[in-house]
C-alpha positions in Angstrom: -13.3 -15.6 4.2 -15.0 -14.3 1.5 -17.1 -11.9 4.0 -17.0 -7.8 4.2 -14.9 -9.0 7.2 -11.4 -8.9 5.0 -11.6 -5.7 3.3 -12.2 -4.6 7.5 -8.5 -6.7 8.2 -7.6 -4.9 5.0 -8.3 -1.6 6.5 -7.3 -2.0 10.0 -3.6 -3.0 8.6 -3.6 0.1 6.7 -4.6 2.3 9.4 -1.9 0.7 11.6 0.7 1.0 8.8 0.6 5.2 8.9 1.9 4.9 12.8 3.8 2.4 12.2 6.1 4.1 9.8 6.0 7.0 11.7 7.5 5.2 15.0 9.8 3.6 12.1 11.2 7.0 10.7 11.6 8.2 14.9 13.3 5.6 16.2 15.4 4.0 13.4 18.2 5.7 12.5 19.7 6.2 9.7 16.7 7.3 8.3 17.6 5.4 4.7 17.4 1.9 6.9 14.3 3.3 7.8 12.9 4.1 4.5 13.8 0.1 4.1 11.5 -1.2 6.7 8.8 1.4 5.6 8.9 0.5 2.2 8.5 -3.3 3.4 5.6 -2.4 5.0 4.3 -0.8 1.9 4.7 -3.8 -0.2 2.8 -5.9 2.5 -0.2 -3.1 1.8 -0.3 -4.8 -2.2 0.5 -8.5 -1.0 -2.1 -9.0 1.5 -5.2 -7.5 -0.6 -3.8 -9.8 -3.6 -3.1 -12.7 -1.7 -6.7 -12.2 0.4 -8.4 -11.4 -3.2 -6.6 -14.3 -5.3 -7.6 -17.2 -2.3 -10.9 -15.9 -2.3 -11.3 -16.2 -6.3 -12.3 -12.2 -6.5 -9.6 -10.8 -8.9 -12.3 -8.5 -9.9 -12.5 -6.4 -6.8 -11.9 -2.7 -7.0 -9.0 -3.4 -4.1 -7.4 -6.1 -6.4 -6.4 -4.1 -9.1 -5.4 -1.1 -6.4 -3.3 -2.9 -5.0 -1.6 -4.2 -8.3 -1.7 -0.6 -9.3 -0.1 0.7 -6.0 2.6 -2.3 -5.7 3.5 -1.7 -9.4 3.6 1.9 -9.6 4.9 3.0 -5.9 5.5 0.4 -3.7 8.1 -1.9 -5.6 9.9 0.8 -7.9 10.0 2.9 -4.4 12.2 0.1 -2.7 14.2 -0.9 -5.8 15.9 2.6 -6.3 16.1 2.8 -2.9 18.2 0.2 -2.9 19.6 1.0 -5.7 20.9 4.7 -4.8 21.2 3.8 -1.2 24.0 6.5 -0.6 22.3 9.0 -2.4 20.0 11.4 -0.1 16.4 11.1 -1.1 15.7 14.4 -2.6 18.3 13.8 -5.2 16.7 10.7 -6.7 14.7 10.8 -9.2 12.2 8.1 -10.6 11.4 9.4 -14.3 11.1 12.9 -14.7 10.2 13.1 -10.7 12.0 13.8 -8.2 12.2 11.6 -4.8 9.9 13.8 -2.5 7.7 14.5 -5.9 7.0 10.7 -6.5 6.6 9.7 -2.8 3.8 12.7 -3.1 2.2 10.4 -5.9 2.8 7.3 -3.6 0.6 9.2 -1.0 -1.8 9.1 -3.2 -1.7 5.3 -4.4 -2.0 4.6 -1.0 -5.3 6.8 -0.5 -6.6 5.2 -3.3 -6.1 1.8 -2.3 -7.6 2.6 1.0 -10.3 4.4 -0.5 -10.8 0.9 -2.7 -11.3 -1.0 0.0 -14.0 0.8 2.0 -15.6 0.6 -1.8 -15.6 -2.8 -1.6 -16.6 -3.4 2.1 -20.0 -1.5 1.2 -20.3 -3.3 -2.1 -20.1 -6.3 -0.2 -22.1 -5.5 2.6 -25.1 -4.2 0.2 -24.8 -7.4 -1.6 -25.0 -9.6 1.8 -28.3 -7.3 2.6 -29.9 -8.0 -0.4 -29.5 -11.7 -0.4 -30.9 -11.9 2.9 
């Protein structure tokens, strides 16, 4: 599928993921389970641009490396102390020199930027398409 059509999948999936955590965090309780399944959900945000990217031989995409970026940097280090400190509230973890709330602030932002990536690549890709045609 190496159409504008994935980086739309791409985009839909992240638009569903924002609700999704939300119902997540209402309904779930402790909250740290929560923060469990949420953090799953995050990870699926990296793996299914990489995976889409690496099957269609486009590692060069602005969403490839985004994704790498935000499962390296956020995603993956956000579960693992997680699990880690699982006892420990949130807002007493730290990751580096941040704190808990003060990283997931940076997450926010990996995650803008990987959506922001995508709708990059869906115009690249549809410009391209026009001017072949």
């Amino acid at each position: 599928m190496n159409t504008p059509n994935r980086y739309l999948i791409y985009l839909i999936y992240f638009l569903l993921t924002i609700p999704a955590v939300i119902i997540l965090f209402k309904f779930i309780e402790p909250r740290k389970l929560a923060s469990l399944f949420a953090a799953t959900i995050f990870i699926s945000c990296s793996l299914l641009p990489i995976w889409g990217e690496l099957k269609n031989k486009t590692k060069s995409s602005f969403v490839f490396w985004s994704a790498i970026g935000f499962l390296v940097l956020f995603s993956a280090p956000m579960i693992i102390v997680r699990v880690i400190n699982y006892d420990v509230d949130f807002s007493s973890i730290s990751f580096g020199p941040l704190s808990g709330p003060e990283f997931h602030k940076y997450s926010n932002y990996g995650f803008i930027i990987l959506f922001c990536s995508t709708i990059v690549d869906f115009v690249q890709k549809k410009l391209l398409l026009k001017t072949k045609y």
